[in-house]
Each structure stands twice: as C-alpha cells, then as structure tokens.
Backbone as CSV, one residue per row, in Angstrom:
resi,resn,N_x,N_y,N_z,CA_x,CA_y,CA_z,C_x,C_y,C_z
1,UNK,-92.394,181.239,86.379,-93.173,181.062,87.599,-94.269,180.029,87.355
2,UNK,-94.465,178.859,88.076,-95.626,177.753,88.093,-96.974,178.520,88.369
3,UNK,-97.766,177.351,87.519,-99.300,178.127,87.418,-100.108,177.145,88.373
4,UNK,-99.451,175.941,88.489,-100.035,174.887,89.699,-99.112,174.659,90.222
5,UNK,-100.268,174.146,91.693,-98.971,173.856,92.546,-99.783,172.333,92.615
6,UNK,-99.393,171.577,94.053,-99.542,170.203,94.362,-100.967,170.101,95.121
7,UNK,-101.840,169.427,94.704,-103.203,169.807,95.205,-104.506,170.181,94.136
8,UNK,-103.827,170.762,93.169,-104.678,171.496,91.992,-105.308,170.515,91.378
9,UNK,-106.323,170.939,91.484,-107.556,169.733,90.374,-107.570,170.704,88.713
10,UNK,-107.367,169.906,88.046,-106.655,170.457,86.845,-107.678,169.593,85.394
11,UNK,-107.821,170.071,84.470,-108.179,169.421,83.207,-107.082,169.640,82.241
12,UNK,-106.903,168.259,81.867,-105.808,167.925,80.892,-106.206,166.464,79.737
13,UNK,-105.376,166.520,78.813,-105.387,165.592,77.774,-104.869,164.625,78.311
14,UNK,-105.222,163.640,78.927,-104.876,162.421,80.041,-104.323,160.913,79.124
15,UNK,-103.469,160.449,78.935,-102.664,159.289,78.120,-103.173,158.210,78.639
16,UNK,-103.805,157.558,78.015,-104.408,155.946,78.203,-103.026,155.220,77.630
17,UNK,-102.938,153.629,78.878,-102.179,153.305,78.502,-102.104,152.132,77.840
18,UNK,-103.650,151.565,76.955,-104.163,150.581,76.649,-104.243,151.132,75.318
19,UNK,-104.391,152.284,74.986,-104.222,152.521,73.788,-104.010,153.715,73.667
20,UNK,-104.011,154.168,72.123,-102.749,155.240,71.533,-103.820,156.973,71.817
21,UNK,-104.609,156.803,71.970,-106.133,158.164,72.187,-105.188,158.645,73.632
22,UNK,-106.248,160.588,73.760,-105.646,160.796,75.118,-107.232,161.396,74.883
23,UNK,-107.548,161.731,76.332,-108.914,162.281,76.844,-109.077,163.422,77.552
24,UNK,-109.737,163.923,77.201,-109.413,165.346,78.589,-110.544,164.944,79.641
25,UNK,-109.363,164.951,80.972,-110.220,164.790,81.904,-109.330,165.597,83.230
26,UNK,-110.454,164.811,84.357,-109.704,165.757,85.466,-108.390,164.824,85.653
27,UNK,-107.338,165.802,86.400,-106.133,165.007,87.141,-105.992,166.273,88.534
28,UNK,-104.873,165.365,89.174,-104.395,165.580,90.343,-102.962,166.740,90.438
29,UNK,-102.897,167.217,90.455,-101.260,167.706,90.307,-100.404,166.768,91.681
30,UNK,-99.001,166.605,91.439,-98.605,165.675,92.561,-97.269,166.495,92.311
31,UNK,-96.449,167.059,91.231,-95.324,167.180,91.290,-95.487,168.815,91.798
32,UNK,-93.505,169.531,91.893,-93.467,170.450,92.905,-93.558,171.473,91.587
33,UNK,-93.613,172.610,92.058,-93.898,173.789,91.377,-92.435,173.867,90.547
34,UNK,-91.363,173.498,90.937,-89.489,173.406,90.188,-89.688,172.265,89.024
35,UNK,-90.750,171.075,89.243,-90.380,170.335,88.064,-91.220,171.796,86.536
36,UNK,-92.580,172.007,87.255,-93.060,173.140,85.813,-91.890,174.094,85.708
37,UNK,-91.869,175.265,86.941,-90.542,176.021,86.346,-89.530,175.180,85.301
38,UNK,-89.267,174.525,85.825,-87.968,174.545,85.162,-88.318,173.817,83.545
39,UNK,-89.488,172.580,84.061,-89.388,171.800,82.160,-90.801,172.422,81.717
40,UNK,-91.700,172.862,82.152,-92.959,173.085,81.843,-93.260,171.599,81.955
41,UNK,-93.208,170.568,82.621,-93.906,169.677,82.787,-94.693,169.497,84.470
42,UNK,-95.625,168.556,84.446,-96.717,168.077,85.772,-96.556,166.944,85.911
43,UNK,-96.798,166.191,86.445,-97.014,164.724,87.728,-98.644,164.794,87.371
44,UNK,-99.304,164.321,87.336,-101.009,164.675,87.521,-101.226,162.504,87.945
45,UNK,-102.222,162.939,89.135,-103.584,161.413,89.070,-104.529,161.553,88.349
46,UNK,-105.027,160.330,87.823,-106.141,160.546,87.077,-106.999,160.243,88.034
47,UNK,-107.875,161.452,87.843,-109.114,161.500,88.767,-110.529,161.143,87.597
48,UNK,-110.816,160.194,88.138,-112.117,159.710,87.823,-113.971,159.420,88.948
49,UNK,-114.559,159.197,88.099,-115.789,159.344,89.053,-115.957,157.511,89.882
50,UNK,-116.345,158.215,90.981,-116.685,157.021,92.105,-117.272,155.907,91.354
51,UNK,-118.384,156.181,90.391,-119.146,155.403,90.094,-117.969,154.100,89.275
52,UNK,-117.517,154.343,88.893,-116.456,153.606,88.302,-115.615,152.245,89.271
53,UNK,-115.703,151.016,88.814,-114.896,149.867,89.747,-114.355,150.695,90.267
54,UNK,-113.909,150.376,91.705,-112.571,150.719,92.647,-111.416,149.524,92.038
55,UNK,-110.575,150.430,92.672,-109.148,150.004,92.598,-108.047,150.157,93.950
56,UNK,-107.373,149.952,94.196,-106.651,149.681,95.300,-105.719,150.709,95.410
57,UNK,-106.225,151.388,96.592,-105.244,152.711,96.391,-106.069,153.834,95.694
58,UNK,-107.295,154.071,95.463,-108.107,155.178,95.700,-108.740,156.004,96.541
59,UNK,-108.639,157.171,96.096,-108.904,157.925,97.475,-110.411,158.714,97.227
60,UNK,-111.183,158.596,98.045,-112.173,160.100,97.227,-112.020,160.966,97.668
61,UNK,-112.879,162.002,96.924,-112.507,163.756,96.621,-113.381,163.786,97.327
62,UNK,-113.794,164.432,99.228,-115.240,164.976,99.415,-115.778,166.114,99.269
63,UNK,-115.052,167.013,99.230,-115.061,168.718,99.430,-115.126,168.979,97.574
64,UNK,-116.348,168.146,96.890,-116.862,168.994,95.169,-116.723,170.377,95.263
65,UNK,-117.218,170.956,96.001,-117.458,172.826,95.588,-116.197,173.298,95.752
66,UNK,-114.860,172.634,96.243,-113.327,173.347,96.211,-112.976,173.049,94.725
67,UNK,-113.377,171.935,94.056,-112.579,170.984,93.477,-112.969,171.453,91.900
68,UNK,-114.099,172.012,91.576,-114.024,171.860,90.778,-115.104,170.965,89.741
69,UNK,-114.947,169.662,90.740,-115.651,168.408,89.463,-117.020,168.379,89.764
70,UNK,-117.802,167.873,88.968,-119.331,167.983,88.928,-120.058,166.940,89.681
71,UNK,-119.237,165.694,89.656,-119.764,164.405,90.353,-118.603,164.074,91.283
72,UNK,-118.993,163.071,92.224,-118.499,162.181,93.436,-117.366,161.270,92.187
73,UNK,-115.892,161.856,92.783,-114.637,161.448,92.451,-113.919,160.636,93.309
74,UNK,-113.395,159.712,92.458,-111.720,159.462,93.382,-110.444,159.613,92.438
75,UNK,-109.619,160.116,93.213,-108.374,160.083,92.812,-107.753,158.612,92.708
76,UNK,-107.157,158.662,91.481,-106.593,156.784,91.231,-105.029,157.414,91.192
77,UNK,-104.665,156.586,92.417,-103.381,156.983,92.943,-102.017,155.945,91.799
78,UNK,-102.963,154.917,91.483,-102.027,153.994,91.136,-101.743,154.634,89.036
79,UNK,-102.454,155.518,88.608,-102.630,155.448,87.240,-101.878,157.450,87.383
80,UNK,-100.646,157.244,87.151,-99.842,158.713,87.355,-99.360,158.953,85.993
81,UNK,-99.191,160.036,85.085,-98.669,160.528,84.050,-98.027,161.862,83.843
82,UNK,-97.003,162.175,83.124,-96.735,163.510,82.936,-96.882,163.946,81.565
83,UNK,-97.718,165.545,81.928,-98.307,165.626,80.890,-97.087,167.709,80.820
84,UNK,-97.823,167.875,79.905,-97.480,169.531,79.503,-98.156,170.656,80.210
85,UNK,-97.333,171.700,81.049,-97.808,172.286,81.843,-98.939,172.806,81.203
86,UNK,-98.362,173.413,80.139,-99.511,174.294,79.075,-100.741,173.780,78.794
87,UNK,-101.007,172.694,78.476,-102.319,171.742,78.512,-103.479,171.761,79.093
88,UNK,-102.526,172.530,80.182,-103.373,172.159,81.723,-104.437,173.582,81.771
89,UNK,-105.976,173.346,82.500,-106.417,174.214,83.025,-107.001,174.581,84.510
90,UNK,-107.002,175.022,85.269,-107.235,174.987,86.630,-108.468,174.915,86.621
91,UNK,-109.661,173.832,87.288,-110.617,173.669,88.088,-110.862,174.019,89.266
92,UNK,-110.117,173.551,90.102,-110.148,174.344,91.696,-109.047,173.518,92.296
93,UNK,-109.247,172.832,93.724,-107.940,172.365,94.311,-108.483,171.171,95.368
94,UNK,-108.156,170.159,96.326,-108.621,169.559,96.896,-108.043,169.937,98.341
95,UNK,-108.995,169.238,99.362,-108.520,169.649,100.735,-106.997,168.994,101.141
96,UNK,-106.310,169.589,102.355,-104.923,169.281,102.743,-105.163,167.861,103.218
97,UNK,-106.472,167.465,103.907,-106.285,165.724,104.402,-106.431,165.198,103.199
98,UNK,-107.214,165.457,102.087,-107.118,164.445,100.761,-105.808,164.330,100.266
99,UNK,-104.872,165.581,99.862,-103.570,165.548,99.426,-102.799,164.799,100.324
100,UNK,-102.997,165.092,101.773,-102.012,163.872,102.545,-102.335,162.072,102.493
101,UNK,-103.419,162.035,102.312,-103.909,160.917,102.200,-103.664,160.261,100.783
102,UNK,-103.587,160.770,99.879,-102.919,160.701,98.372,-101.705,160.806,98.081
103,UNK,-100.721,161.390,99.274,-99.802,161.684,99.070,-98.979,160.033,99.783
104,UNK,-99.885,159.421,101.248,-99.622,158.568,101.673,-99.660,157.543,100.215
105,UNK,-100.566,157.457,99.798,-100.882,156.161,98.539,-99.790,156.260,97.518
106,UNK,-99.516,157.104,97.167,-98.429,157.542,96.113,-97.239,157.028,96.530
107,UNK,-96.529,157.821,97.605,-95.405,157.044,98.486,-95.359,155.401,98.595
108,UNK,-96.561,154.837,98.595,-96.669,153.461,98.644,-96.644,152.826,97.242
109,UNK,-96.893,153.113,96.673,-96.789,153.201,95.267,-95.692,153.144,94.320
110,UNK,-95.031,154.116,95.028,-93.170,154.471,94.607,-92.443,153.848,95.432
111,UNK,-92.745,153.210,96.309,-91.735,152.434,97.285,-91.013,153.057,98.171
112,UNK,-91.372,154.280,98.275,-90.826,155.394,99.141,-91.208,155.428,100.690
C-alpha cells in the first residue's frame, strides 16, 4: 500500500545533476500511488525557495501551513527525479489549484 500520493510535499535525498552529491530537500510527489506499490519508487519536483533565480515553468507554493516548508517556495517543474519510496518523509501536501497548475507545466514539459 503507497505512503504518498500526488500532491505530497515530501523530504528526500534529491540528485543534482551537475554533480555526483544528493541533498535532502523538499520535492513534489507527481507519480501515481501503482508506480510506489508496485517498484517502491516516486516521480518527485524539486521544490526550492522563491528567493532563488526563476526559471521557466515554476510554480509557487502559497498555502506554507498545508505544506510543510518554512519559507516562500516554488516548485521547479522542469528539474524531475526518481528517487526511493523509502527515503521519503511526509511534510504536508499542497493545494488542488497548485497540483493542477504543476500538473499543467509538467505535461508541457513531457510533450504531453
């Protein structure tokens, strides 16, 4: 049985892809509850803080007290990884217009 679903603001060991280090930070969950059942793996965005350059295809987090994170976030739609379900720890979750709105960027993203 999955411990996240799609929406979950999550802390995980996050894979840089500039170099060989991983970080624990926040992510996004994006994949369905059947990819964990079945491999124990996640989909996650790396969610980072606002203060940080934008990038094209970020979304921000407004609703902090659901979520989890301590500071003004955006989700970076374009920087996606799969990590180990087990890894993962639950923070809280983001609202249904952020996930649709992330979910729009993603789709654009994948060519879908």
């Amino acid at each position: 049985m999955a411990n996240f679903k799609r929406g979950d603001v999550i802390k995980v060991p996050f894979p840089y892809t500039d170099r060989s280090t991983r970080q624990s930070r926040p992510a996004l969950v994006v994949s369905s509850s059947d990819l964990e059942d079945t491999h124990r793996l996640l989909w996650v965005l790396m969610i980072t803080s606002a203060e940080n350059r934008g990038w094209p295809g970020d979304v921000p987090i407004n609703n902090l007290a659901d979520t989890g994170l301590p500071v003004a976030s955006v989700i970076r739609t374009a920087k996606i990884a799969t990590i180990e379900a087990d890894d993962a720890i639950k923070l809280g979750k983001i609202s249904a217009t952020v996930l649709r709105q992330t979910s729009k960027h993603l789709a654009r993203e994948l060519g879908v």
